[in-house]
N, C-alpha and C positions, 0 to 999 in steps of 0.2 A: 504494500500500500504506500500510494504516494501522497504528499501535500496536494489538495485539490482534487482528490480522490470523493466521491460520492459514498460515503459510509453507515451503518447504520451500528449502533450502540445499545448493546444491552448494560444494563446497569443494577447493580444492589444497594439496598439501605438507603435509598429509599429503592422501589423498583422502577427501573423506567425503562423506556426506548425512545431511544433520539435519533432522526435523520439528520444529515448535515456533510456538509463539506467538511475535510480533513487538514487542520490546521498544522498540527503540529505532531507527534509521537516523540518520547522522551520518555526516560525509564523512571520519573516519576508520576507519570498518566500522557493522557490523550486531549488535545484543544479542537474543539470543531467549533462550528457557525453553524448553529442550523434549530430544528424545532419538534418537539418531543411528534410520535407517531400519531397519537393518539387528537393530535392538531391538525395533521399533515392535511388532510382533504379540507377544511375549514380554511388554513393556508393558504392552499391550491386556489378557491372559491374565489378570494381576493381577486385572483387576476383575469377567472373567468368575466365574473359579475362589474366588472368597472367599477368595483366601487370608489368612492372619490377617498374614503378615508381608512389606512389598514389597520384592524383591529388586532392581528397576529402578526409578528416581528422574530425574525429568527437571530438568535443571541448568539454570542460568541462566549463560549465556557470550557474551563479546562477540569477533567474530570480526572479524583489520583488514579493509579491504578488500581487500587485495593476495591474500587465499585466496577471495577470492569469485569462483568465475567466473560464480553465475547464484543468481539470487532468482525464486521465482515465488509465485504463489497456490495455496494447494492446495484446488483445484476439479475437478469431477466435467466427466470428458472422454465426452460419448456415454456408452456403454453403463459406461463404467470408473469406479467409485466413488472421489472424492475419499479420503483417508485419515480424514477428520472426519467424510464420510460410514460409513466400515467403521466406524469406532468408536463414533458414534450406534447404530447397528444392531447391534453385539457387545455394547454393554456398557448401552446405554439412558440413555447418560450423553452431555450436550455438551463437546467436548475443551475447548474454551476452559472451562469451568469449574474442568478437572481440573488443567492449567496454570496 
């Protein structure tokens, strides 16, 4: 995985999942830009809907390693659209641009 990498984050204590570009990697955690999963389509909506005013803003956080239980790539499995993939396709827009 590289800086600029589209990633997605599992996380402990509290539990979470985070999309986001990939900041940084250092052997005491992980820096991304981006917006917990459970956001992401609400997110998304922002750019569909025109809205004039964005309610959701993807943050730049460095997380230690000790909440990381898993990093991966966020890539298109078989038939199941990557998340860079739904959002090229909903909003005609590349995520890495929008991060």
């Amino acid at each position: 995985m590289e800086a600029g990498s589209i990633i997605i984050l599992n996380l402990q204590d509290p539990r979470e999942k985070i999309i986001g570009k990939l900041l940084a990697i250092s052997p005491s955690g992980i820096t991304i830009k981006g917006v917990d999963v459970n956001s992401f389509n609400d997110w998304m909506k922002q750019f569909t809907h025109k809205q004039t005013a964005a309610i959701i803003f993807p943050t730049t956080v460095f997380f230690p390693l000790h909440r990381v239980v898993s990093c991966y790539l966020d890539e298109n499995m078989g038939d199941v659209p990557s998340f860079s993939s739904q959002f090229k396709v909903k909003t005609k827009r590349e995520i890495t641009k929008v991060l």
